[in-house]
C-alpha distance (Angstrom), angle and dihedral (degrees) to the residues before:
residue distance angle dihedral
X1 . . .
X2 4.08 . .
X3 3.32 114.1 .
X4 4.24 143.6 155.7
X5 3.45 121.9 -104.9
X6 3.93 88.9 -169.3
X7 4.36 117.8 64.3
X8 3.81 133.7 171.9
X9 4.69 121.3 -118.0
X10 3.95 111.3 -172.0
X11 3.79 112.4 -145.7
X12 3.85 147.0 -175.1
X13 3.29 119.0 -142.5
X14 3.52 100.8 -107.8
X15 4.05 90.2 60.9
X16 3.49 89.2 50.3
X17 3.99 96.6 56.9
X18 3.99 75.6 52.7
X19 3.65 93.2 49.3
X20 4.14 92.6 51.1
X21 3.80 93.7 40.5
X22 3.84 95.0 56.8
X23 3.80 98.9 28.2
X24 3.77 91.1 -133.1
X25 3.51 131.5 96.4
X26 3.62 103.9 -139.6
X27 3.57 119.2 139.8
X28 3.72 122.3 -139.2
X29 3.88 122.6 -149.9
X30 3.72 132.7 -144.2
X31 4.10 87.8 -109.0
X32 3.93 89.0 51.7
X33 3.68 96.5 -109.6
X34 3.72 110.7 138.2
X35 4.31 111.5 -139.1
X36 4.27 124.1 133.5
X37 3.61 117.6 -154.9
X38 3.63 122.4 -135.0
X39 3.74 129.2 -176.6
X40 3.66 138.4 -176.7
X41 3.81 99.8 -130.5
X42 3.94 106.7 78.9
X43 3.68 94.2 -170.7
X44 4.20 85.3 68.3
X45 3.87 98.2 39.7
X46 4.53 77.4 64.3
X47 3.59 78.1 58.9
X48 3.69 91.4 62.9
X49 3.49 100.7 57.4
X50 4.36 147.5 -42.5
X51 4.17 89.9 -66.1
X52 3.27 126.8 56.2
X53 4.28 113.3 -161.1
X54 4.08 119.7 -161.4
X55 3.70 99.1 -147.2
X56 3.80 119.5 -161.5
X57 3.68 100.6 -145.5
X58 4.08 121.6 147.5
X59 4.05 94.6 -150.2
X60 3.96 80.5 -164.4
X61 3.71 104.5 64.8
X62 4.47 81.4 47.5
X63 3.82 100.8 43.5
X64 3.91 90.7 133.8
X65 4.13 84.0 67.5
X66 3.87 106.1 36.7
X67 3.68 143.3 49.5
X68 3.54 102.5 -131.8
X69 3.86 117.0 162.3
X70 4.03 112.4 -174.4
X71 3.88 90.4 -134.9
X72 4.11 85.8 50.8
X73 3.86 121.3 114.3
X74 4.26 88.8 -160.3
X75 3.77 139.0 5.8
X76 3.84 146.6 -163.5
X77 4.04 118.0 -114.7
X78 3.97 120.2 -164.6
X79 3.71 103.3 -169.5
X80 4.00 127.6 69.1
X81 4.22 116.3 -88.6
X82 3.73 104.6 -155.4
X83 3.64 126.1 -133.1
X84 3.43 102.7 -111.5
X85 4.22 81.0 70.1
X86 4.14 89.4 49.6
X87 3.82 126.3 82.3
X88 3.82 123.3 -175.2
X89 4.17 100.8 -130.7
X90 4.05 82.2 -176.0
C-alpha cells in the first residue's frame, strides 16, 4: 500500500493558540465530535485558514482512527497527533 508519511492542516490563529496550549492537534467541531483534516495538497490546507501545519502522521500504522484511502487526496483522523509531529510552515 503507497502512502505519505507527510500531510497538510489549515488553521486560524485562534486554533493554533489551541493547538500549542494542548500539544495536540485535534480539532474540535461545533457538534463536539473531535476529527482533524489533513490533505496532501498544501496549496488547499492555505485555504483552510492563516497557518498552514506539515504534520508527520503515517495514517497506516493508525488505520483504526482515520479514513485514509491510498488513491485519496485528504482524510479524516479521530485520535490526537501530538506536536512534536506538527510544524508551522507559516
Amino acid at each position: 500500500m503507497s502512502h505519505s508519511k507527510i500531510w497538510y492542516h489549515g488553521t486560524t490563529k485562534e486554533a493554533f493558540k489551541k493547538i500549542q496550549r494542548d500539544k495536540v492537534l485535534w480539532g474540535v467541531q461545533p457538534n463536539g465530535k473531535r476529527f482533524t483534516y489533513l490533505c496532501l495538497d498544501k496549496e488547499e490546507a492555505d485555504a483552510y485558514g492563516e497557518i498552514t501545519l506539515r504534520v508527520d502522521y503515517d495514517p497506516v500504522m493508525d488505520l483504526d482512527n482515520n479514513n485514509f484511502n491510498p488513491d485519496s487526496l485528504d482524510m479524516k483522523v479521530t485520535s490526537p497527533i501530538p506536536v512534536t509531529s506538527v510544524k508551522r510552515i507559516y
